[in-house]
N, C-alpha and C positions, 0 to 999 in steps of 0.2 A: 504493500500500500504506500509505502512512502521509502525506498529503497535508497541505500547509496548508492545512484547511479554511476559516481564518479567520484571512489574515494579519493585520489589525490588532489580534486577540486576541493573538494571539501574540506581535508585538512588544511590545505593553502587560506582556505576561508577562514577558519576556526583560528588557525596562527594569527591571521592580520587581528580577527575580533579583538584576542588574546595582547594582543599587542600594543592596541588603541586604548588597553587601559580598565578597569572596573569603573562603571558597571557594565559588565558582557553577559550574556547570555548563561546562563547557569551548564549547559550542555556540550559548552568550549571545553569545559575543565574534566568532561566525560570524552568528547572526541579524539581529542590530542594525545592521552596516553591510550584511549583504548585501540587508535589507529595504529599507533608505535607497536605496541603489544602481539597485534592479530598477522599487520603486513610487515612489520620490521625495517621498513625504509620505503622510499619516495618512488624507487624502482616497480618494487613489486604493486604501491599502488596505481602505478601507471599502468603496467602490464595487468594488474586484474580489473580495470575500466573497462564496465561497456562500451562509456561513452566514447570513452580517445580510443580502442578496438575499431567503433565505427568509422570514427576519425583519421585512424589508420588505412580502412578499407578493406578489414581483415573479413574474411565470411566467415559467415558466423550464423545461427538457428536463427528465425525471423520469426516463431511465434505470434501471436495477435497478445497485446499486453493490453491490459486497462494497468493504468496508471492514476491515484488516488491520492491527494496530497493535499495537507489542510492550507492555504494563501497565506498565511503567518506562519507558516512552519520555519524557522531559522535553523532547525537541525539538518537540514537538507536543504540546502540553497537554489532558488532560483533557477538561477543561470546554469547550473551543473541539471535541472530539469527540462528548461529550454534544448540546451544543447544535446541532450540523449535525445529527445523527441523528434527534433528536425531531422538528426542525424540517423535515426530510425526509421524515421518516414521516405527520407533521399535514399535511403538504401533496398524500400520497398515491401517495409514492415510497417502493417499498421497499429494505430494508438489511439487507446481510445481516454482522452485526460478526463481527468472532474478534478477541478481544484475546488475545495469548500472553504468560500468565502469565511472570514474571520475567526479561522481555526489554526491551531496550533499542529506542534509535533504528535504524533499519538492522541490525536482526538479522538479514534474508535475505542482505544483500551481507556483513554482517561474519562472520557466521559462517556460508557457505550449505551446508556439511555436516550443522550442526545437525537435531536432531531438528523444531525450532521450523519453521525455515525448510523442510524435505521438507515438513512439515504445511503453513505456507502456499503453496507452488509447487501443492503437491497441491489446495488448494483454490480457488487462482487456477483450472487446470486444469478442473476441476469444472466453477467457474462460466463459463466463456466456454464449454464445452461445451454447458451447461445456457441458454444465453442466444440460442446460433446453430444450433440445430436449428430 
């Protein structure tokens, strides 16, 4: 639902956050070592990138994704969502996005009552419905 599309984007993100000074994002101080931790260096987060793979031109499974991601979410940046998408779509995979207006990271586990979260369950539902017929 809201994926690191592009760990090394994201660390680069989390660093500058981290950088600019408190108050940042409470999530910075979760990123930074648990990316150190899992990839071990700046390498392998490139080399395990969807994003920069497409960006390479590497082939690679083209699946049909729905992609689910709350518009305040700052644990997954933007731009590292932009740039998997397009570059998903130019490579002739399609995506199907829902951003949910003024929601954060893990709005379906934080708040799964929400209106936001029935909506994405509901459309998770949808599409694995729509995929295995």
């Amino acid at each position: 639902c809201w994926p690191v599309i592009d760990p090394l984007g994201r660390y680069h993100y989390a660093k500058k956050l981290k950088a600019g000074g408190k108050p940042y994002p409470e999530v910075v101080d979760r990123v930074l070592p648990d990316h150190d931790k899992y990839w071990l260096d700046e390498q392998n987060m490139a080399e395990g990138s969807p994003t920069i793979a497409l960006e390479r031109g590497e082939r690679v499974e083209m699946p049909p994704v729905l992609y689910l991601q709350g518009a305040r979410d700052v644990a997954h940046p933007r731009p590292d969502l932009d740039r998997f998408v397009a570059g998903y779509r130019k490579a002739g995979g399609r995506v199907d996005l829902r951003l949910f207006e003024g929601e954060g990271e893990g709005f379906m586990t934080k708040n799964p009552g929400s209106s936001a979260a029935t909506e994405a369950v509901e459309k998770i539902v949808e599409f694995v419905h729509s995929e295995t017929r």
